[in-house]
C-alpha positions as CSV (number, residue, x, y, z in Angstrom):
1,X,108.7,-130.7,-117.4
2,X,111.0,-132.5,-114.4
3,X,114.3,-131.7,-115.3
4,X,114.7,-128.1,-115.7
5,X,117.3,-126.7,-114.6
6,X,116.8,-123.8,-111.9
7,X,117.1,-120.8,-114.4
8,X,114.7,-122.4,-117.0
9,X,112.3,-123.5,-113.9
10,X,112.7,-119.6,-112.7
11,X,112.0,-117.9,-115.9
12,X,108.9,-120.5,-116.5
13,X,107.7,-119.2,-112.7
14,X,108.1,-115.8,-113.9
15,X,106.0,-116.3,-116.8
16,X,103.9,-118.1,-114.9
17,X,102.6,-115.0,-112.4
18,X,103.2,-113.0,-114.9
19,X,100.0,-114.4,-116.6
20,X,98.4,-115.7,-113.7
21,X,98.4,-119.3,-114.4
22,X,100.8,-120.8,-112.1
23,X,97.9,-123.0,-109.9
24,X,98.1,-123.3,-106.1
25,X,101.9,-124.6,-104.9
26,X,101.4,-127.9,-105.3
27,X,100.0,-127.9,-109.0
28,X,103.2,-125.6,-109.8
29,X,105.7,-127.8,-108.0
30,X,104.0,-130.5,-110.3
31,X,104.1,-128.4,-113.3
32,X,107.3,-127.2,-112.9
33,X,109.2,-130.8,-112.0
34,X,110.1,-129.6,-108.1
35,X,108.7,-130.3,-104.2
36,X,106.1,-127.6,-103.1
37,X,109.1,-126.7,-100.8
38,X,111.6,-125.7,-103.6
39,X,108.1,-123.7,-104.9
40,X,108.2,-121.8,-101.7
41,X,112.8,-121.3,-102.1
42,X,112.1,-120.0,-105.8
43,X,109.7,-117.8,-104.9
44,X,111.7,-116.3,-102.3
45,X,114.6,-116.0,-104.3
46,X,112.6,-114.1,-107.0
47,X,111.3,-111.9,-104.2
48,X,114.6,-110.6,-103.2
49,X,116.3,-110.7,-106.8
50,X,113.1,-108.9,-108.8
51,X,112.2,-106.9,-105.6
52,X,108.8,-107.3,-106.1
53,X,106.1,-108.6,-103.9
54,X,104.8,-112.2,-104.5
55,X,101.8,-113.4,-102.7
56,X,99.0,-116.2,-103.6
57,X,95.6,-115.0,-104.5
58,X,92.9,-117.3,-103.6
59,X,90.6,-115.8,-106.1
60,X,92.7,-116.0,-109.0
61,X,93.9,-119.2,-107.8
62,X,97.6,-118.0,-109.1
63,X,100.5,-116.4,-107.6
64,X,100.9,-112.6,-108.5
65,X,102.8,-110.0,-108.7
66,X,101.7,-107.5,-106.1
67,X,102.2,-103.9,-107.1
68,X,103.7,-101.1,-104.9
69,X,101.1,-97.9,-104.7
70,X,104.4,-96.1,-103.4
């Protein structure tokens, strides 16, 4: 998968949490073609632009979505 381009990598990541598959950050930087560091910048970025919380879940061994109970 190297290559993608940042929109294609993005909308993989989102999938990714979506289904709880996306590994710790070092299987997903592999996965998704990038350095663990441009992991963390993507996730940020999709923090602030989907306004929802992202955090890593040791259990599920995934990053997930975490829900507001607002």
């Amino acid at each position: 998968m190297a290559g993608l381009k940042y929109y294609d990598r993005t909308k993989l990541l989102i999938e990714l949490i979506e289904k709880k598959k996306t590994g710790g950050p070092g299987d997903l930087a592999r996965n998704i073609g990038v350095s663990k560091r441009m992991v963390y910048l993507i996730i940020d970025d999709l923090r602030l632009s989907l306004g929802k919380d992202i955090s890593y879940s040791k259990d599920k061994k995934s990053y997930i979505f975490i829900e507001n109970s607002s």
